[in-house]
Structures are given as C-alpha cells and as structure tokens.
N, CA and C atoms as a LAMMPS dump frame, in Angstrom:
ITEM: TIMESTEP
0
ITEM: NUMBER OF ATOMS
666
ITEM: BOX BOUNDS ff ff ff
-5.0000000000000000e+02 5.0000000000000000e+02
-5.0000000000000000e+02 5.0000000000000000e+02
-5.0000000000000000e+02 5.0000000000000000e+02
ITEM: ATOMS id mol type element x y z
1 1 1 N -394.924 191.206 398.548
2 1 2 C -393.552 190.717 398.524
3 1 3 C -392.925 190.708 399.918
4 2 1 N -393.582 191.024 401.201
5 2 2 C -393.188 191.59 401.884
6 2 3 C -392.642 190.243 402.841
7 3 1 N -391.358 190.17 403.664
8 3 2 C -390.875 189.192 404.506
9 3 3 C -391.943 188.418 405.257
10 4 1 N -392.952 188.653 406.09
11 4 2 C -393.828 188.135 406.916
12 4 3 C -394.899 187.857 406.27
13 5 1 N -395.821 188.709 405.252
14 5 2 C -396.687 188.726 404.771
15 5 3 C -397 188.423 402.84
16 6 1 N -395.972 188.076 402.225
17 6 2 C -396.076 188.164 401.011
18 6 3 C -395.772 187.245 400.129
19 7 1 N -395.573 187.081 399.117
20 7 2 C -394.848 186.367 398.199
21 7 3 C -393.374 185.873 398.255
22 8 1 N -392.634 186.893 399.084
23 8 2 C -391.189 186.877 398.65
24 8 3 C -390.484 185.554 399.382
25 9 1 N -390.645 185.194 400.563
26 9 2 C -390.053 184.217 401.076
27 9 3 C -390.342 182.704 400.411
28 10 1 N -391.509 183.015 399.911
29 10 2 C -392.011 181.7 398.499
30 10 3 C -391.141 181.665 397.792
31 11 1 N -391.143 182.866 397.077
32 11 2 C -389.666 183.305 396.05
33 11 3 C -388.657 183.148 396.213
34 12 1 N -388.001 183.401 397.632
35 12 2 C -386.5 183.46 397.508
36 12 3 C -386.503 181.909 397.882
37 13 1 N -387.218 181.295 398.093
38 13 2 C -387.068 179.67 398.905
39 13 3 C -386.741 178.993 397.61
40 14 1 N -386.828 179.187 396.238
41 14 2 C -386.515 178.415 395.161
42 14 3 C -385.514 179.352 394.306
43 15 1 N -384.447 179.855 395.073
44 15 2 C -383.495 180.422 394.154
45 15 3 C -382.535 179.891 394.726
46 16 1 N -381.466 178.863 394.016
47 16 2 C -380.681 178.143 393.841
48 16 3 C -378.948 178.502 394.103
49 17 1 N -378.157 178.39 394.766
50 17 2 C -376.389 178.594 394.792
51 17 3 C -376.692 178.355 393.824
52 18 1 N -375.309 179.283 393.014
53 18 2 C -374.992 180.54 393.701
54 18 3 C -375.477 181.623 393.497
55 19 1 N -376.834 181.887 393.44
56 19 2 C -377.43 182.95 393.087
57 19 3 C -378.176 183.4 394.34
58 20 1 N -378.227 184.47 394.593
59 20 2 C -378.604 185.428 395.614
60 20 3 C -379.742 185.985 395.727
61 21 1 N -381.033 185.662 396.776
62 21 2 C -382.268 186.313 396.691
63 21 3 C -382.285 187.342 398.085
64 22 1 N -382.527 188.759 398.116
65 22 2 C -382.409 189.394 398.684
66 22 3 C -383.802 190.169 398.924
67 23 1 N -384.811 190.053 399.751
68 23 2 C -385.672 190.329 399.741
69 23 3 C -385.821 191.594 400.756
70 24 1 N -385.658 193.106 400.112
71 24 2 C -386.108 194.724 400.521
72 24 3 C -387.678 194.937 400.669
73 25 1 N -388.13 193.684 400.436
74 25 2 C -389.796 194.577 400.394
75 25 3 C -389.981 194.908 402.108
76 26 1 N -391.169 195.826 402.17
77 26 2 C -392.09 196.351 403.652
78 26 3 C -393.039 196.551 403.283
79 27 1 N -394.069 195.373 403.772
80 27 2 C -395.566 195.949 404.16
81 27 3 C -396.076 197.324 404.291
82 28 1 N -396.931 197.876 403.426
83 28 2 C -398.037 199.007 403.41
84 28 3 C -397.313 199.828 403.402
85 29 1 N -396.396 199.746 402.545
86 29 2 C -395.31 201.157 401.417
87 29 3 C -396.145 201.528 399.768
88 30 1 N -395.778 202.313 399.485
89 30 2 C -396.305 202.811 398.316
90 30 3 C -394.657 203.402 397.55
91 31 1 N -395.232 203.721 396.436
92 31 2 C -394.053 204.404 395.629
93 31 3 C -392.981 205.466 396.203
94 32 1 N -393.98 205.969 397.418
95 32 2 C -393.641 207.559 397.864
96 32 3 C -393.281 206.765 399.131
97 33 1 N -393.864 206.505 399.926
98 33 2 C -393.367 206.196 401.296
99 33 3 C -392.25 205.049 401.156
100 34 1 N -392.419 204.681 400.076
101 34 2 C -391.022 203.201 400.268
102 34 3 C -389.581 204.402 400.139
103 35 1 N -389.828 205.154 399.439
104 35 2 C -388.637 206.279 399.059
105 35 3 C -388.292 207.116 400.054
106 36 1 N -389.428 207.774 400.671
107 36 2 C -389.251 208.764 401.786
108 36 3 C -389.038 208.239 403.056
109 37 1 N -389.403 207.109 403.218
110 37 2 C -388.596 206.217 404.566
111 37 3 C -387.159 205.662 404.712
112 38 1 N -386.789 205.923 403.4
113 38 2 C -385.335 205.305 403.374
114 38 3 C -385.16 204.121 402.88
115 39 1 N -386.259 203.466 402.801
116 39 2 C -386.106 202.128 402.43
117 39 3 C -384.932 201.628 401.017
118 40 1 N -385.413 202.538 399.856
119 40 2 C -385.158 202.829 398.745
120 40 3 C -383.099 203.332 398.508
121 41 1 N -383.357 203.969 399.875
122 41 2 C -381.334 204.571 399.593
123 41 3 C -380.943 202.944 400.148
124 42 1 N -381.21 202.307 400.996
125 42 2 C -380.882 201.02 401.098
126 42 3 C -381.102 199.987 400.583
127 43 1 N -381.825 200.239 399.298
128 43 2 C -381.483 199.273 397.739
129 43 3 C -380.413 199.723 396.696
130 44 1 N -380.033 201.039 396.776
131 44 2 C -379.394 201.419 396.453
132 44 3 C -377.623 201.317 396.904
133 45 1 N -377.688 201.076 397.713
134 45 2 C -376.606 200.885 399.306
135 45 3 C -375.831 199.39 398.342
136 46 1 N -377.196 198.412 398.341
137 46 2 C -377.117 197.025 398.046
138 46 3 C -376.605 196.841 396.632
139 47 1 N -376.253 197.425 396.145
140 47 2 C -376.511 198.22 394.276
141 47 3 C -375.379 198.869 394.073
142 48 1 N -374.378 198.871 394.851
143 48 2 C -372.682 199.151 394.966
144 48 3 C -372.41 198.194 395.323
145 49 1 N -372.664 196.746 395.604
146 49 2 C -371.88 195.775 395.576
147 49 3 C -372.189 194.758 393.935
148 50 1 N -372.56 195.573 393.268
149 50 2 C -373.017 194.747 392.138
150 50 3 C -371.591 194.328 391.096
151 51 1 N -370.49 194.392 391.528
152 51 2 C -369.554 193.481 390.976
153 51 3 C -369.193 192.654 391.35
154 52 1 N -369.296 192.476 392.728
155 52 2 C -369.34 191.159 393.753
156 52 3 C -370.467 189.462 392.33
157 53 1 N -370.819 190.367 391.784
158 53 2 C -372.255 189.42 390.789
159 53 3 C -371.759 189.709 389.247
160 54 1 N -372.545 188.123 388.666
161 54 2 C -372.243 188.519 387.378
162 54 3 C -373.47 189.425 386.442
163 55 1 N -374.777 189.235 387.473
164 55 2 C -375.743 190.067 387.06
165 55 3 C -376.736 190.371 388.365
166 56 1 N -377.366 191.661 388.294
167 56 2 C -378.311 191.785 389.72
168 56 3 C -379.544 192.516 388.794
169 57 1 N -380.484 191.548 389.383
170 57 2 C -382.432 191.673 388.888
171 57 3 C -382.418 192.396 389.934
172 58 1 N -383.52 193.774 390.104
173 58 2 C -384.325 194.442 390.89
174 58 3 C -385.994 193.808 390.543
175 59 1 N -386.542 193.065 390.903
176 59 2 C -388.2 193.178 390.718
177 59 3 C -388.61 194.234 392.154
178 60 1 N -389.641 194.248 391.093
179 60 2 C -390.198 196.036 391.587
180 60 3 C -391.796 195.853 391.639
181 61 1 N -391.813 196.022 392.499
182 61 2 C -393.847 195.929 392.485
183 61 3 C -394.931 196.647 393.845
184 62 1 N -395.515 197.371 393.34
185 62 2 C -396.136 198.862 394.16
186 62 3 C -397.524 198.866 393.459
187 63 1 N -398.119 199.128 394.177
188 63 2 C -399.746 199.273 393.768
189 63 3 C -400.671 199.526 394.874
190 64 1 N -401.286 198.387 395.955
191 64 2 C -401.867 198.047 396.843
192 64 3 C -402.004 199.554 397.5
193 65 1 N -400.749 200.075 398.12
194 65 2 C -400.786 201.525 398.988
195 65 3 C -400.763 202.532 398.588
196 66 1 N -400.622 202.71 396.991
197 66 2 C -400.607 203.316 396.308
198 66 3 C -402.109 204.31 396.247
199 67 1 N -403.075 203.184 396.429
200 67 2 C -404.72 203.184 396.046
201 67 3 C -404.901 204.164 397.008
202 68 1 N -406.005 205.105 396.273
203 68 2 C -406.554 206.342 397.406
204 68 3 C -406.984 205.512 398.529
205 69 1 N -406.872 206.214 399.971
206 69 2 C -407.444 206.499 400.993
207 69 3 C -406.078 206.042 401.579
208 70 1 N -404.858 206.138 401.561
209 70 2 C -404.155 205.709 402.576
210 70 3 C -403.53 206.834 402.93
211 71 1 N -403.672 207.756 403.684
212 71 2 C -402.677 208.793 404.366
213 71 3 C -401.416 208.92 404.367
214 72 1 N -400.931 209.568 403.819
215 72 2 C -399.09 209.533 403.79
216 72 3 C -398.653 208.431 402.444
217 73 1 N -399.452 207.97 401.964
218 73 2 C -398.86 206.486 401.234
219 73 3 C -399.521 206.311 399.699
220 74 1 N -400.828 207.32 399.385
221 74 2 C -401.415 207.678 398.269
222 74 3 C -400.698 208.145 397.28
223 75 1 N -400.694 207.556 396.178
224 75 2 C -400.214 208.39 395.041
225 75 3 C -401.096 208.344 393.707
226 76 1 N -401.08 209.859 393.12
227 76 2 C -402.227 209.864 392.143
228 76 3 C -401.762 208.594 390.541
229 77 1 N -402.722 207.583 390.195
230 77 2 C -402.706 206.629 389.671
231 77 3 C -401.954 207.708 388.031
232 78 1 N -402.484 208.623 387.482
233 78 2 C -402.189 208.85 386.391
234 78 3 C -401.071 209.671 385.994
235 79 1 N -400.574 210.601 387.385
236 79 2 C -399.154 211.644 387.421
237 79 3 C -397.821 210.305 388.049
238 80 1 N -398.332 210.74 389.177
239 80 2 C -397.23 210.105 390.775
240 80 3 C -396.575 209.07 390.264
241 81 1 N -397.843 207.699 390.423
242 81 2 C -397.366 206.384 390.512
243 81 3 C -396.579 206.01 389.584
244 82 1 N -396.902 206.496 387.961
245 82 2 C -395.791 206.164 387.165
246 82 3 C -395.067 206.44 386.764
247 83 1 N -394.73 207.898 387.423
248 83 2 C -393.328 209.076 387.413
249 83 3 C -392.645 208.042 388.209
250 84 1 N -393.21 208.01 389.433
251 84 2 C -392.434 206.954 390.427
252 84 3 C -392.006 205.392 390.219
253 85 1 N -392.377 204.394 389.732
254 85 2 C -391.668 203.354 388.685
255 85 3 C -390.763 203.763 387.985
256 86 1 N -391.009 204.897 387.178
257 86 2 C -389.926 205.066 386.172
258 86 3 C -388.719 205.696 386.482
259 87 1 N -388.889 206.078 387.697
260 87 2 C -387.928 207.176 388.656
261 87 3 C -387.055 205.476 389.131
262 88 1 N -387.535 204.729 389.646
263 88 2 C -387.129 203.587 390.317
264 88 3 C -386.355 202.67 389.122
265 89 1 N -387.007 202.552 387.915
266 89 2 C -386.289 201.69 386.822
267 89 3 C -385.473 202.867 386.451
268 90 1 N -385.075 203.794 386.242
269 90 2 C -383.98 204.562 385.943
270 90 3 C -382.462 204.37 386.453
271 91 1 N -382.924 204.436 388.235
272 91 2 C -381.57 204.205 388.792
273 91 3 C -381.335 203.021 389.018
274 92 1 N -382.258 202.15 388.778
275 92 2 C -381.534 200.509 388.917
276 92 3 C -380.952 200.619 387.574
277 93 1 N -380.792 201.024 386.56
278 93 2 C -379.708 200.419 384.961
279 93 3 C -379.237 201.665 385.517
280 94 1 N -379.272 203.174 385.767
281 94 2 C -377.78 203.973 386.826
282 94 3 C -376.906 203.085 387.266
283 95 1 N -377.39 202.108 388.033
284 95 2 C -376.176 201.603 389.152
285 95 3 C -375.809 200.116 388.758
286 96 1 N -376.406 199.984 386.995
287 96 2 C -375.36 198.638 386.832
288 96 3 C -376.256 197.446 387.021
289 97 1 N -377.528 197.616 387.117
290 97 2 C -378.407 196.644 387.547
291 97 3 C -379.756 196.447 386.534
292 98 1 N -380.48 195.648 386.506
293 98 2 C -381.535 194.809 385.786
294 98 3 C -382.926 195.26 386.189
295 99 1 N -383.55 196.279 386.323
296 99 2 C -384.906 196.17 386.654
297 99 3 C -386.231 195.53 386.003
298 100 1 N -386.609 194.815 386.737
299 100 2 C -388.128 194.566 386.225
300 100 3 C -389.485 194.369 386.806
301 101 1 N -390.112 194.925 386.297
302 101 2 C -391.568 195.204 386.89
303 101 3 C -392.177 194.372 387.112
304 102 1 N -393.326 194.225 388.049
305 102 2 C -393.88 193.502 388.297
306 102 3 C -395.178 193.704 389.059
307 103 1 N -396.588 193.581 387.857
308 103 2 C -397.69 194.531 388.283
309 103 3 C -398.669 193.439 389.783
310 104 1 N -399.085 194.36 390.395
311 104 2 C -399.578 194.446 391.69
312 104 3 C -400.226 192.653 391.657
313 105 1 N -400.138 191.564 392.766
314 105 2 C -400.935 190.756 392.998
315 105 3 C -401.954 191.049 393.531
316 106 1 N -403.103 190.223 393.059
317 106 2 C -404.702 189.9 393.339
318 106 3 C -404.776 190.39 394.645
319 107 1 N -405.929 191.039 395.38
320 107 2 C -406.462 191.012 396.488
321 107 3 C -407.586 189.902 396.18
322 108 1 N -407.962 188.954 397.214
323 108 2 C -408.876 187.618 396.829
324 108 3 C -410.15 188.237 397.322
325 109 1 N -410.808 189.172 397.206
326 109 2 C -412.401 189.607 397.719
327 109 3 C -413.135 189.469 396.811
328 110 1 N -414.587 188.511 396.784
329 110 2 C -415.37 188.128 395.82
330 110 3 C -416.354 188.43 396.304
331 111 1 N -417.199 189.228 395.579
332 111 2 C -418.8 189.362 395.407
333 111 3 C -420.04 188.363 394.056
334 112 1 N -421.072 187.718 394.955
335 112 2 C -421.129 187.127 393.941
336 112 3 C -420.755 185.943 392.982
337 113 1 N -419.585 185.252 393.655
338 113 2 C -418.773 184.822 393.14
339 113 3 C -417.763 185.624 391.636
340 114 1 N -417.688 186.829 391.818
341 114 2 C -416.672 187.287 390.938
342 114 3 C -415.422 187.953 391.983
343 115 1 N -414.535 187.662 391.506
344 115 2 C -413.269 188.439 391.909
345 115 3 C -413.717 189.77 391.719
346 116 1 N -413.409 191.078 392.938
347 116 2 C -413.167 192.127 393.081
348 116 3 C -411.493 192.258 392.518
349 117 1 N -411.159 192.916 391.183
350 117 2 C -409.681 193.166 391.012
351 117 3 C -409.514 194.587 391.343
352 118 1 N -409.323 195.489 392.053
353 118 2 C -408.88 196.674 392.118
354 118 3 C -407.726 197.004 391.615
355 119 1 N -407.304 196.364 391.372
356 119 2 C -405.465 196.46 391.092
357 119 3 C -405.59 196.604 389.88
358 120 1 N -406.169 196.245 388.937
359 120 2 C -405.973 196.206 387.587
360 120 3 C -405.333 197.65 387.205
361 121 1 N -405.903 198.725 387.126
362 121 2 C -405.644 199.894 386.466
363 121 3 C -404.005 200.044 387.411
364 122 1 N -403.679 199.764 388.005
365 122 2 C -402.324 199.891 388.692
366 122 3 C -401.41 198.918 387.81
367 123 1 N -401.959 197.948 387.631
368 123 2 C -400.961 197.115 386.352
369 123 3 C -401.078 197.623 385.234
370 124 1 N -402.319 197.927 384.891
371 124 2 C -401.91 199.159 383.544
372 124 3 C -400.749 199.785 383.158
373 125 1 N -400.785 200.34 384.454
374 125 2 C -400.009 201.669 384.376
375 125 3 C -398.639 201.354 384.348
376 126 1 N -397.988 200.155 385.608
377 126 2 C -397.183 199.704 385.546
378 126 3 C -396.236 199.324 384.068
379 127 1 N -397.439 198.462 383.348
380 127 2 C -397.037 197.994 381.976
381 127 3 C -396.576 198.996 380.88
382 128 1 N -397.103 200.179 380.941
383 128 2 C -396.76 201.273 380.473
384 128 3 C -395.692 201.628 380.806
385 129 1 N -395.288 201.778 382
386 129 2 C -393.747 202.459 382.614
387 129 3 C -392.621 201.374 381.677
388 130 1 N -393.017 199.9 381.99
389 130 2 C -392.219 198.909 381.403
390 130 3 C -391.827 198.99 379.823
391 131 1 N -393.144 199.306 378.977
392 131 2 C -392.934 199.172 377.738
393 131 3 C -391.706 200.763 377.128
394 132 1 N -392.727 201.891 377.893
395 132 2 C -391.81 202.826 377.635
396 132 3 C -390.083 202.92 378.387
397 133 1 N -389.876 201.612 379.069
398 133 2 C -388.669 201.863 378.935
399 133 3 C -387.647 200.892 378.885
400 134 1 N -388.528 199.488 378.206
401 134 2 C -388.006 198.735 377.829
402 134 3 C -387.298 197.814 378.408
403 135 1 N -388.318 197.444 379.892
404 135 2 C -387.919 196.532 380.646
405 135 3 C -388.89 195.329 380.859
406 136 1 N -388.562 194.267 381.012
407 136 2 C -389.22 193.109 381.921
408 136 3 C -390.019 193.469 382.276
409 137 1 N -391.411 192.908 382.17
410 137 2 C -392.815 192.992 383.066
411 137 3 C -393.342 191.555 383.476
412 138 1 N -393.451 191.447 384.952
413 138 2 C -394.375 189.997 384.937
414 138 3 C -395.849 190.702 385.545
415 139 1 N -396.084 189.606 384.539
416 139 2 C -397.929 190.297 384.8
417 139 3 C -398.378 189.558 385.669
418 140 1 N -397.96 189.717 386.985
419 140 2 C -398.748 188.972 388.012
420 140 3 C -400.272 189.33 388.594
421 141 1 N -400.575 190.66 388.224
422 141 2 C -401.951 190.596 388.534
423 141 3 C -402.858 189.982 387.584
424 142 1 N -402.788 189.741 386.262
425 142 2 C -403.627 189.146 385.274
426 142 3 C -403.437 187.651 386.066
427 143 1 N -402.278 187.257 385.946
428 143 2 C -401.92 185.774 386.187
429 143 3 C -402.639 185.093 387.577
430 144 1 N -402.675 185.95 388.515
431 144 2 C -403.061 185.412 390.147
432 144 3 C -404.593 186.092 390.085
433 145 1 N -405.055 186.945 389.115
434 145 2 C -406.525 187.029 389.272
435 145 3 C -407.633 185.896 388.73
436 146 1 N -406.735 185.165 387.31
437 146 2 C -407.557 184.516 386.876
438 146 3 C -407.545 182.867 387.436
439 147 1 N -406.132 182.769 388.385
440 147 2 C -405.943 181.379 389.41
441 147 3 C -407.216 181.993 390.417
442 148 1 N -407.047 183.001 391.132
443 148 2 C -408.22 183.244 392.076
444 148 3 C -409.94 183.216 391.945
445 149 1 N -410.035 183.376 390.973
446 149 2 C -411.301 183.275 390.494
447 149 3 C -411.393 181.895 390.082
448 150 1 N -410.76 181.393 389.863
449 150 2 C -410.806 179.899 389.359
450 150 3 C -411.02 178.923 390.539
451 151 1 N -410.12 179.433 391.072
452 151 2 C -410.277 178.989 392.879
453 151 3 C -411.378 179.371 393.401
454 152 1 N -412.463 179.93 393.872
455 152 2 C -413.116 180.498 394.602
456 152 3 C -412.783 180.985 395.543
457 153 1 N -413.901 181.861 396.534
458 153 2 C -413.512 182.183 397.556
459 153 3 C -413.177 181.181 398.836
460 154 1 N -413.425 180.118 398.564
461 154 2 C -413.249 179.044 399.567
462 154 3 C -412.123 178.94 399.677
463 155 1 N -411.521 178.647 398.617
464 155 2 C -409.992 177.737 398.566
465 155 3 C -409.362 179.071 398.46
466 156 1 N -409.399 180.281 398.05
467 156 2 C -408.629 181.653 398.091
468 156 3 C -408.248 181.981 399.516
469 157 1 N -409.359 181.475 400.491
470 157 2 C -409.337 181.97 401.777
471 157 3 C -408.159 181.176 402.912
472 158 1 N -407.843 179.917 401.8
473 158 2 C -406.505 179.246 402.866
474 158 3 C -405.428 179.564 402.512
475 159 1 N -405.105 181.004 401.86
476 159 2 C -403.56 181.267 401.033
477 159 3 C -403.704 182.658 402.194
478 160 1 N -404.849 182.845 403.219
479 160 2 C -404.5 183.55 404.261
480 160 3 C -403.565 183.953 405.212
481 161 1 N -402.883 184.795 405.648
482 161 2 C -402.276 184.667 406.673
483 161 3 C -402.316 183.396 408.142
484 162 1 N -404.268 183.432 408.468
485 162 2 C -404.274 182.612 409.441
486 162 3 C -405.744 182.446 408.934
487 163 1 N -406.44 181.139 409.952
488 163 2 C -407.579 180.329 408.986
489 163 3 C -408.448 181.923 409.095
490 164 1 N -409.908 181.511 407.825
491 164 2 C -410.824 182.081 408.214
492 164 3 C -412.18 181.658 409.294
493 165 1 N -412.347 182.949 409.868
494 165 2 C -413.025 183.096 410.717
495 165 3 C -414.839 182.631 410.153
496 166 1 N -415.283 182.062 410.716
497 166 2 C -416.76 181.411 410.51
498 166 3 C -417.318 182.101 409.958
499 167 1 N -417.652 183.773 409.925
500 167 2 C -417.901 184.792 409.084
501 167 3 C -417.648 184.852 407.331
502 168 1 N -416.387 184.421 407.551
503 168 2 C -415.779 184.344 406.501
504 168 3 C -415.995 183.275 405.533
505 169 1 N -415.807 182.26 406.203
506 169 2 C -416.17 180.391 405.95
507 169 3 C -417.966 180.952 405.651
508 170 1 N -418.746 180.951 406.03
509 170 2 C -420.065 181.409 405.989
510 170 3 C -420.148 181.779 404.602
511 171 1 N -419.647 183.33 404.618
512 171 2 C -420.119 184.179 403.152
513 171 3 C -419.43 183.111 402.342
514 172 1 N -418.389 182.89 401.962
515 172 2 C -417.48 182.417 401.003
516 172 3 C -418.642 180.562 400.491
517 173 1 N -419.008 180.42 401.237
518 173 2 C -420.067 179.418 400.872
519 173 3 C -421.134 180.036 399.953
520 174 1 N -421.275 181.447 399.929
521 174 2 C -422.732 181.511 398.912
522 174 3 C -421.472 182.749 397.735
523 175 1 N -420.353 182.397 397.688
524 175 2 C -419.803 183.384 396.754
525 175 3 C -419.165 184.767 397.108
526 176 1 N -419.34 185.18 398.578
527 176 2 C -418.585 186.241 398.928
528 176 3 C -417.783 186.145 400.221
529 177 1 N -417.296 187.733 400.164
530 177 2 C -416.072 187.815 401.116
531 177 3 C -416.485 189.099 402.215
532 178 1 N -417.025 187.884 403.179
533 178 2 C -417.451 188.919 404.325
534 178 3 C -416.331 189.991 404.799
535 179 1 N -416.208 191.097 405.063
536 179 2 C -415.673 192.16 405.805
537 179 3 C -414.891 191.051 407.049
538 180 1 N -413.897 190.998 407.513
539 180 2 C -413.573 190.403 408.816
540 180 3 C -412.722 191.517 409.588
541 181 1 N -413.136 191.713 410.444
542 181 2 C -412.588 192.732 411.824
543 181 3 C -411.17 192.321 412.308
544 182 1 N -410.109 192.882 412.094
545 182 2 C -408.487 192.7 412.327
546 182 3 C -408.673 192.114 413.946
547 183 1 N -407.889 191.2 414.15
548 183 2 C -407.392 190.761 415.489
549 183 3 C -405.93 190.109 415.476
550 184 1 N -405.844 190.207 417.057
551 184 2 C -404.027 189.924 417.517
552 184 3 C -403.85 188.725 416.598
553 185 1 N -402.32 188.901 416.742
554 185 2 C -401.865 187.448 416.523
555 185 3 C -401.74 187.273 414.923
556 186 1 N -401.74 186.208 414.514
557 186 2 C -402.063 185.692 412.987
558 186 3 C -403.638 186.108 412.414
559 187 1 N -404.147 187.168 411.742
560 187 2 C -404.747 187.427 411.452
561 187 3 C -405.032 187.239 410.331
562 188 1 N -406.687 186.899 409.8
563 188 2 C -406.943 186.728 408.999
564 188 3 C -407.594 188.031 407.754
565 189 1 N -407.225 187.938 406.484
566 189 2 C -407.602 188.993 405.865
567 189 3 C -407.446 188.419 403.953
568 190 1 N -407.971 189.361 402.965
569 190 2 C -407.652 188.987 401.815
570 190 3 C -406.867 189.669 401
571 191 1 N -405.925 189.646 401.695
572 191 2 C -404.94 190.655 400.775
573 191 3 C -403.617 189.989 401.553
574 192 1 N -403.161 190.024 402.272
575 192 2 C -401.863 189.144 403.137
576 192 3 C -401.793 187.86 403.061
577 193 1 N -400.616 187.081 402.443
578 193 2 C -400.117 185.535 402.724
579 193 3 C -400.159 184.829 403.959
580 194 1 N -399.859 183.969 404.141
581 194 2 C -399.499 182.87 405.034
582 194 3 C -398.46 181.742 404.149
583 195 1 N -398.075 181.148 404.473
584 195 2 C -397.14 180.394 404.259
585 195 3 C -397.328 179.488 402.943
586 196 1 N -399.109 179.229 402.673
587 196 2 C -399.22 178.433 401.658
588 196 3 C -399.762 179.335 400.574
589 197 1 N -399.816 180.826 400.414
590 197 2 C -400.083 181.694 399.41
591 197 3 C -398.75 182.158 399.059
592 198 1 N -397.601 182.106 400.281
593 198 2 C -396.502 183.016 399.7
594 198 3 C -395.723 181.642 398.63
595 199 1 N -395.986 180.425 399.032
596 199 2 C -395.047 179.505 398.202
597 199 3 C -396 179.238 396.969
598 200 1 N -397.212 179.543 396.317
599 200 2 C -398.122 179.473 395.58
600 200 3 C -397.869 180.657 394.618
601 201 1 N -397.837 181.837 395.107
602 201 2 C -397.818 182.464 394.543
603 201 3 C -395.88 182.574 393.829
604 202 1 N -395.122 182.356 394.692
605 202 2 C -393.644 182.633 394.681
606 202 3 C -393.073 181.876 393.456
607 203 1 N -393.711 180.759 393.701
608 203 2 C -393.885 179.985 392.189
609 203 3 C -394.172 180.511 391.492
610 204 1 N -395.316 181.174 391.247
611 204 2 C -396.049 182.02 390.102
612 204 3 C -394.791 183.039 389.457
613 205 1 N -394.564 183.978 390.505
614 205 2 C -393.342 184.834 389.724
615 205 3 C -391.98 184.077 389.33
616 206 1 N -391.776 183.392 389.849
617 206 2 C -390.899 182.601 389.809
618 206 3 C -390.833 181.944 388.066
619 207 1 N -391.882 181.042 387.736
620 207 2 C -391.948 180.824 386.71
621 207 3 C -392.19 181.958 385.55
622 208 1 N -392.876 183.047 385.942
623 208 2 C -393.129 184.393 385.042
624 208 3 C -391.723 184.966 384.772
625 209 1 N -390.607 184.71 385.562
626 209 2 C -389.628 185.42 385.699
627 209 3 C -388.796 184.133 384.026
628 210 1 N -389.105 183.57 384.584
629 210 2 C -388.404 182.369 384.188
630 210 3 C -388.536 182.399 382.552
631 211 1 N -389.864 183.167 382.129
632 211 2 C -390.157 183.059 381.667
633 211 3 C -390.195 184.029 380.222
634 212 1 N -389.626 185.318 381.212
635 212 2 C -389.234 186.908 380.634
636 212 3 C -387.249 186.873 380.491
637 213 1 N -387.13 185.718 381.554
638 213 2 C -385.327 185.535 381.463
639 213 3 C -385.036 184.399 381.197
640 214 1 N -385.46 183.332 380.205
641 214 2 C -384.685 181.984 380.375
642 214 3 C -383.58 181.545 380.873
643 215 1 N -382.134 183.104 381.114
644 215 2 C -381.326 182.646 380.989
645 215 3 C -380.85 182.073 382.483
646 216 1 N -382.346 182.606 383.927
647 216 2 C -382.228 182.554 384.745
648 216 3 C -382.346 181.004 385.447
649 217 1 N -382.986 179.748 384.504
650 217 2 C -383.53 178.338 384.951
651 217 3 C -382.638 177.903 385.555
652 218 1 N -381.158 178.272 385.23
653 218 2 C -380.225 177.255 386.34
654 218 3 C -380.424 177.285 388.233
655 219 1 N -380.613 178.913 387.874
656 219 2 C -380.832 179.353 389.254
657 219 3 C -382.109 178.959 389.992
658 220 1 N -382.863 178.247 389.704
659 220 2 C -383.946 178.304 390.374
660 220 3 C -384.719 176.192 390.403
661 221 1 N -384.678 175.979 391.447
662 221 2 C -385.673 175.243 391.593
663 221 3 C -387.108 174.585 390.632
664 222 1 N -386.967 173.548 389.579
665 222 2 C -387.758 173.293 388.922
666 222 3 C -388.83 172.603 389.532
C-alpha cells in the first residue's frame, strides 16, 4: 500500500470528489513496528477530524514484515499478529470510524511455473480477526494470487518497480523467478510495484471494496 512502492497511489487515483483518499501506509512495517514508530498515533491524529466526513474507511493490511526473519518487525503468526489487527480494528470503531481488512497481496515468485504464496496463512489469520469482529475483509491475497499465476512469471515481472534484469527475463522463460541482487535507483524485485502494478492492482481493491460497500460506487471511478 505503500506511497512509492505499492498499491495505494493506484487506489487513491480512482477515488472521486468529494471523497477523500488518504494514504498512511510505510514500506517494511509490520503490526508492531507500524505502532511503535508512531506511525499508528498519526492515524489516529487523522481520526479526530472524522466529523469534518459523513463516513471514514480505515483499510488495514500487514503481513509481508510480519513473516519471520525480519529483526525488529517479526510478529508471531498465531499470538502477535492477530492480537495486533484486532487491537487496530478496535480503535478505528473507538474513534467513530469504519475499519476493514484487507489480507496481504501476492509476492509474484514462481518455481516451476507455480506461484510461491507465502502470504496465505497471514490472510488466514487476518480473515479470522475480521469475522470475529465483524468487519469488512477484501481478500486480496486469494484475488492477486490467482491473476498472478494466471499471468506468469513473464508478464508478473512488468508490475515491477523497474524492468527485469536478463537474469530474471532468463529464468521467468522456463517458469521461475531468479533471486535478483538489489541495486540503486529503480530497482527491480517481486514483491514492490511500479506504476503499472500499483494501478492493476488499485483497481483490484478498489473493485473488492466496491464490492463489500456498494454504497461506496459514487465515489470511485468506474
């Protein structure tokens, strides 16, 4: 979801006067570090002007940094992560506001020609927080895993940040997703947008949303 790298600027690009898209996400946050950085008291901040509106959506979506091995940013999949959603959908209806979930998008890495989904058990869990508390869920990881696989790794690889590297172009010809080594600049990788994954995908929630709120179609770009 993140401003430079994600979905959200796809998203907010088809939300319509007079309705308001406000995009809080940050790159390589988790449940715990989006909270303990502050990020989180400054959605909250945003969440006292909610009479200024006749209604305010929170979508909410955490997974990716969540996943073991990230230092400072790990949270255990079966305690943490979904204490922490539900900690997060609590004080958005606290402060007068709409939360809804929204489980982790696809990482595009194929072996084989099959999609690698790691995320799945993180949308699980997600869906669980949702049902037990009776909010909105868009199932964007079911939804963008089974477009990605449908796609291959070829055509998955131009919703990149920046093109792929010959390595990449290479494997993705016999069905996989070579490892590619981070470099300056616009970098290429399978997990980060570029401009034609964030409006691809932005659509995607966009219509999922559309789809959990009918009452939202005026607002949005058909």
């Amino acid at each position: 979801m993140a401003v430079k790298s994600g979905y959200g600027p796809g998203f907010c690009a088809l939300v319509l006067e007079p309705a308001t898209c406000l995009n809080m996400a940050k790159g390589g946050r988790s449940t715990s570090s989006y909270r303990a950085e502050g990020s989180w008291t400054q959605v909250m901040d945003q969440l006292k002007n909610n009479s200024a509106f006749q209604d305010t959506y929170v979508l909410i979506q955490f997974g990716h940094n969540d996943q073991p091995g990230k230092p400072g940013r790990s949270t255990d999949l079966a305690t943490e992560f979904p204490a922490n959603l539900a900690h997060y959908v609590a004080e958005v209806k606290a402060a007068g506001a709409k939360p809804i979930l929204v489980t982790p998008l696809t990482r595009r890495s194929f072996r084989e020609g099959k999609l690698k989904n790691d995320l799945d058990v993180w949308g699980a869990a997600a869906k669980k927080v949702a049902a037990d508390a009776d909010v909105p869920l868009l199932d964007l990881n079911t939804e963008s895993s089974a477009a990605i696989q449908k796609m291959g790794p070829a055509e998955a690889n131009t919703l990149a940040m920046g093109p792929p590297p010959p390595i990449a172009v290479e494997s993705a010809a016999v069905g996989n997703s070579a490892p590619v080594p981070k470099a300056n600049g616009a970098e290429f990788d399978y997990t980060h947008l570029g401009a034609k994954g964030a409006a691809y995908f932005g659509r995607m929630v966009a219509d999922e949303l559309l789809h959990a709120v009918p009452g939202l179609a005026p607002y949005f770009k058909p």
